[in-house]
C-alpha positions in Angstrom: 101.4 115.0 87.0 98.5 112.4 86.1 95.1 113.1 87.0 94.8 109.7 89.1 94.5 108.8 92.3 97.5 106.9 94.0 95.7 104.8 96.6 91.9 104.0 94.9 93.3 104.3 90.9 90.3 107.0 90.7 90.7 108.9 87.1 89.1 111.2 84.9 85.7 109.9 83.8 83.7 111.8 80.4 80.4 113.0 80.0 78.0 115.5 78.6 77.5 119.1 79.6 73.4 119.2 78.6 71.8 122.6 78.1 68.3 123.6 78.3 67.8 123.3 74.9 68.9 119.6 75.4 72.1 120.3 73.1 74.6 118.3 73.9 78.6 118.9 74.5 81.2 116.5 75.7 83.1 117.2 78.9 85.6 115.5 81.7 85.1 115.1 84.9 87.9 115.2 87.3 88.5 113.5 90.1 88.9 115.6 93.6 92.8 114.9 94.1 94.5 116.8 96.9 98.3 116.9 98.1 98.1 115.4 101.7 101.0 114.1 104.1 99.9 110.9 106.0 101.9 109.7 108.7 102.6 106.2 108.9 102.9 104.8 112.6 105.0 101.4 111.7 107.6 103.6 109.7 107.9 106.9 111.9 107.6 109.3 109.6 105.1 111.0 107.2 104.3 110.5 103.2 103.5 112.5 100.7 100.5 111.2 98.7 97.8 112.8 95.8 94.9 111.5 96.8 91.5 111.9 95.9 88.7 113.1 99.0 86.9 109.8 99.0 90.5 107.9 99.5 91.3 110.4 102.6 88.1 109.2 104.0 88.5 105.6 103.2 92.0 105.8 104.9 90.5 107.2 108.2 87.5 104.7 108.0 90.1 101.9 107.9 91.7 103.0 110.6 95.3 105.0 108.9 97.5 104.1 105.9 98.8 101.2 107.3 95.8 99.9 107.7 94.3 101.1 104.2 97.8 99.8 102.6 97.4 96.3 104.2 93.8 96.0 102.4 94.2 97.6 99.2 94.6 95.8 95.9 97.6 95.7 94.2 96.0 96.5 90.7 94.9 99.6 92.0 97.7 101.4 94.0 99.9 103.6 92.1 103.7 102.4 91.7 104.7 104.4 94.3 102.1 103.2 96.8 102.7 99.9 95.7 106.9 100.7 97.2 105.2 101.6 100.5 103.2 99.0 101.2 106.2 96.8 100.6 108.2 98.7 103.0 105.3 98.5 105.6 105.3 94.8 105.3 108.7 94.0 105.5 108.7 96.6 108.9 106.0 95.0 110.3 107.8 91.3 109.3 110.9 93.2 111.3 109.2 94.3 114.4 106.9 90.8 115.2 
């Protein structure tokens, strides 16, 4: 399972650990991905996504996934987000 983000693309980023003595080591930093269920009101049903906390945020401060999907860059969503956002659309074509 990749260390990535499926809405935002957030990924591993490197740095240094720095000690007192100023020494130097390299390090990663990872991002904070969790294993959430979001329900999506257009399909009926909920999806399972591993997303990082900021995304879970931006999706409630967009209003839902829908909403966040709608929005997002292509570039950016993971392949499998990228299948649910078509799916959204072509509901959302269905139902106007």
């Amino acid at each position: 399972m990749s260390r990535r983000c499926e809405l935002t693309g957030k990924g591993p980023m490197s740095g240094f650990n720095s000690s007192h003595a100023n020494n130097k080591t390299k390090r990663r930093y990872l991002p904070n991905l969790q294993d959430v269920t979001l329900q999506s009101e257009i399909l009926n049903r909920g999806i399972k996504l591993r997303i990082s906390a900021a995304a879970l945020r931006s999706v409630d401060h967009r209003g839902g996934l829908d909403a966040f999907l709608a929005k997002a860059k292509d570039e950016e969503l993971s392949a499998n987000a990228l299948k649910l956002k078509k799916e959204i659309s072509k509901a959302q074509a269905a139902a106007a």
